[in-house]
C-alpha positions in Angstrom: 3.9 -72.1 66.8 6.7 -74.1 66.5 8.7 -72.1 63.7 7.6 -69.0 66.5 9.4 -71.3 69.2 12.8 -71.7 66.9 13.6 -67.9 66.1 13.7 -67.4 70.4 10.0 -65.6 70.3 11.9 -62.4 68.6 10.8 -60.7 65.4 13.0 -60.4 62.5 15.4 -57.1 62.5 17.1 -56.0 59.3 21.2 -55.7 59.8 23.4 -52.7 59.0 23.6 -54.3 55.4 20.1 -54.0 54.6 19.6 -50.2 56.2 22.3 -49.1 53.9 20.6 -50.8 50.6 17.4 -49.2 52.0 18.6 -45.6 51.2 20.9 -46.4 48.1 16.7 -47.9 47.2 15.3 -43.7 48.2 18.5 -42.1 46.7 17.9 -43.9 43.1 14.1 -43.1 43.1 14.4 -39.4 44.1 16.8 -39.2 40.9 14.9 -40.8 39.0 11.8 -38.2 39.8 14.3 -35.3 39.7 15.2 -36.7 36.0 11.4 -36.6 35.3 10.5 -33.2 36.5 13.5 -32.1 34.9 12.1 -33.5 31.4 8.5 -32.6 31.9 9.2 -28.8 32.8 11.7 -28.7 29.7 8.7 -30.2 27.7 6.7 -27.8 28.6 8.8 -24.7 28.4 9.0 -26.0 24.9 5.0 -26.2 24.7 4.6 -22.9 26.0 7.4 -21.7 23.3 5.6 -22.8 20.9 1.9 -22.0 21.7 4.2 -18.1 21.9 5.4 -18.2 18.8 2.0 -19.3 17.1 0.0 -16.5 18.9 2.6 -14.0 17.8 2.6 -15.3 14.2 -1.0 -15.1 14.5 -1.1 -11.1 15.3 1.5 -10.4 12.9 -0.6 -12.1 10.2 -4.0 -10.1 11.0 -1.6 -7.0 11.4 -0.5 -7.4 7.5 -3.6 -8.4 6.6 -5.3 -5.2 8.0 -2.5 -3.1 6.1 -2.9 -5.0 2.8 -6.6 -3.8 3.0 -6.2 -0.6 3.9 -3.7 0.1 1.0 -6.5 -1.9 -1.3 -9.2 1.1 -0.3 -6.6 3.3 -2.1 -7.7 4.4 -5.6 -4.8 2.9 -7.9 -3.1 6.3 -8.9 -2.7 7.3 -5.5 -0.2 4.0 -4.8 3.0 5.7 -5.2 6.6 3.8 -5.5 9.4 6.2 -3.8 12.5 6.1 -6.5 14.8 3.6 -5.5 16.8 3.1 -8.7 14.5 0.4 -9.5 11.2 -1.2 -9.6 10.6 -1.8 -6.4 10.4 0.7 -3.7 8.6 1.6 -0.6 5.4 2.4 -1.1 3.9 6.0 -0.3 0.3 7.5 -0.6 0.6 10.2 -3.3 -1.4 13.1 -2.8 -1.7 14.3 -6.0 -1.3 12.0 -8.3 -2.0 14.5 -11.5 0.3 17.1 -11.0 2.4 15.9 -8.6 3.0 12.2 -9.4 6.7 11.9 -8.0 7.3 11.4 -4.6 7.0 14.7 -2.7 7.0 14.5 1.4 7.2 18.1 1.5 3.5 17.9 -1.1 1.5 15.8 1.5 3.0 12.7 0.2 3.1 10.1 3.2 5.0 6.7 3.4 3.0 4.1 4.2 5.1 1.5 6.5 4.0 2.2 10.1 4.0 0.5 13.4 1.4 -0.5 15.9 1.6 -1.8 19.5 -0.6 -4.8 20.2 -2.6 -5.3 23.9 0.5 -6.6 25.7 3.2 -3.9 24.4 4.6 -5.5 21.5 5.8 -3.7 18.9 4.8 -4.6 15.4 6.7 -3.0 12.5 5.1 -3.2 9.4 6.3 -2.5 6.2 5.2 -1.8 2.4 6.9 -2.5 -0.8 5.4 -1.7 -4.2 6.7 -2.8 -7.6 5.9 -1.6 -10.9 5.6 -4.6 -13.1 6.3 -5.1 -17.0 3.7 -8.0 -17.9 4.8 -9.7 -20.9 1.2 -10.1 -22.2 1.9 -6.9 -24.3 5.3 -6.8 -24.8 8.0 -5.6 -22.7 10.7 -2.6 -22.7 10.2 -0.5 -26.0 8.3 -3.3 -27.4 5.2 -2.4 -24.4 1.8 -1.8 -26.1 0.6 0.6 -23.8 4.5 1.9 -22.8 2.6 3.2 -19.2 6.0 4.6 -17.5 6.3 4.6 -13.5 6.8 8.5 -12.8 9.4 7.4 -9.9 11.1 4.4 -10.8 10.8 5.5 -14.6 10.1 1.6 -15.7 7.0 0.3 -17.5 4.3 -0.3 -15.2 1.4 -2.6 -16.7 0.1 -3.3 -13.2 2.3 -3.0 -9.4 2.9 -5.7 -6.9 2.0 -4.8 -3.2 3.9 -6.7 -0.6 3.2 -5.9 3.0 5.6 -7.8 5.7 4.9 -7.4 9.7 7.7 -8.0 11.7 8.1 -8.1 15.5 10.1 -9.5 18.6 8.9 -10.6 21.8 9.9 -12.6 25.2 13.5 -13.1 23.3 12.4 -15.1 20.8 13.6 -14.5 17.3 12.1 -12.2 15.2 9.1 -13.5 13.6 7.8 -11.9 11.0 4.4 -12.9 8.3 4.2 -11.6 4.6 1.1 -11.3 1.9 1.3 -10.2 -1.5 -1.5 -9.3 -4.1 -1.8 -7.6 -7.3 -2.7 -4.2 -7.9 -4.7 -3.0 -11.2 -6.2 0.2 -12.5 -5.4 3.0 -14.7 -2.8 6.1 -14.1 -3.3 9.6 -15.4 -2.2 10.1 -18.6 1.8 11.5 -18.4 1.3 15.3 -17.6 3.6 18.1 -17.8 4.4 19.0 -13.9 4.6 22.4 -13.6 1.7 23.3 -15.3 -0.5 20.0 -15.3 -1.4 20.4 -19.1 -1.4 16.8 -20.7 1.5 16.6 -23.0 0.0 14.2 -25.1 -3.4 15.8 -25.7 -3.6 17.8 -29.4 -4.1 21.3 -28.9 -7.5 23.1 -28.5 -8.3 24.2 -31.6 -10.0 27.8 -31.7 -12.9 28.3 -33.5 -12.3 31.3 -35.5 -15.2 33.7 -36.8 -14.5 35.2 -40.0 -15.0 38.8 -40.2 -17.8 39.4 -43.0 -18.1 42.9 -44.7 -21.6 44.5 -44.0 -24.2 44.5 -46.6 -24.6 47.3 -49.0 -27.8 49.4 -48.3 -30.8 48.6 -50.6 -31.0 49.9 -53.8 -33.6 53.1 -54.3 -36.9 52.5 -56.1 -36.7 52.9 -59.5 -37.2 56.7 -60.6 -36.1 57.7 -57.7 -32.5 59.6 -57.2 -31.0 59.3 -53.7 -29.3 62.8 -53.4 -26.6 63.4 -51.0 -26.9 65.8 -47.7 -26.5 69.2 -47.6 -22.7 70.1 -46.5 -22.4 71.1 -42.8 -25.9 69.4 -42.4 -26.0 65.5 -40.7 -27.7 63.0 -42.4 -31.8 61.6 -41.4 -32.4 60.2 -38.1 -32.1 56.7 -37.9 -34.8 55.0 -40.1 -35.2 57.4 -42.3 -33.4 57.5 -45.9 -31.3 60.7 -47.1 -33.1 63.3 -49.1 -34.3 62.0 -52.3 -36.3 63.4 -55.4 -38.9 60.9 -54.9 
């Protein structure tokens, strides 16, 4: 009561000092939450990057995995290597891989890069790269054992390399892209002549040939017996029955 009775009865009231350290007080907070809004949305613009790019790498990787198996369900032969000057080359499906091994588009041959469109429009390239390989495990060059020769890339081929890569670009982030490589084995047709399809190195048929044999004399007459010939101008027996004799 008494400390009530000093101050005059009045409250307390803050000067024009302390109102103007008041606001510099609000100004400083409201930066400092500006400052932390500002961090927390670039964190997670960088999040949601991220979690993008991951999803994206994600599709591309089931993309070139699906293309690596269908190319698998290919019968060997019929994984073609389009003639790039060396031994590795797009890869193609060859139609006819007997008589018309080299890359033909105008024969049915068909590359086999392609690209798909995945559920929110992006577009995914994928592409296929096939090289013919010269294992050392049987020599190499002219040295080769088996001296298998790629009909496109003309190099020994002991088995060919598949590579499959799917590439894309979305929301402007840089272009991603996911590769898988396997090993391809199996057995070529033997090197044919083109035009005609006859296998070069096959021997010859050989013909069996019948030998012409002279027919056998007719049987000797019984003894006593003198086999005279035919009247002229007059035809011999009927058949089964022997010329005129004096028997």
């Amino acid at each position: 009561m008494n400390a009530f009775r000093a101050s005059g009865g009045r409250p307390h009231v803050r000067q024009g000092g302390d109102r103007g350290f008041l606001l510099l007080e609000i100004m400083v907070s409201l930066g400092l939450v500006l400052i932390v809004a500002g961090g927390t949305a670039a964190l997670y613009g960088a999040v949601a990057r991220a979690n993008n790019v991951d999803r994206l790498n994600v599709q591309l990787l089931n993309n070139a995995r699906a293309k690596m198996e269908q190319i698998q369900s290919i019968p060997y032969s019929q994984v073609g290597i389009v003639d790039s000057g060396t031994a590795s080359g797009a890869g193609y499906f060859v139609r006819d891989p007997f008589y018309e091994p080299v890359y033909d588009a105008a024969n049915g041959d068909v590359l086999l890069f392609d690209t798909v469109t995945l559920t929110d429009g992006t577009q995914v390239t994928r592409t296929v790269t096939v090289t013919a390989v010269d294992h050392p495990a049987d020599g190499t060059g002219v040295d080769d054992a088996d001296g298998v020769i790629d009909p496109n890339t003309a190099t020994i081929l002991d088995y060919k390399l598949l590579t499959v890569t799917a590439s894309a670009t979305r929301n402007q982030l840089p272009t991603l892209q996911q590769t898988l490589t396997t090993i391809l084995q199996g057995v070529l047709p033997v090197e044919i002549e083109g035009a005609t399809g006859k296998d070069a190195t096959d021997p010859p048929k050989k013909i069996k040939k019948v030998k012409n044999t002279p027919a056998p004399p007719p049987p000797a007459p019984p003894a006593g017996c003198e086999v005279a010939d035919p009247p002229a101008g007059k035809k011999p027996g009927k058949k089964g029955t022997s010329p005129q004799s004096d028997c």
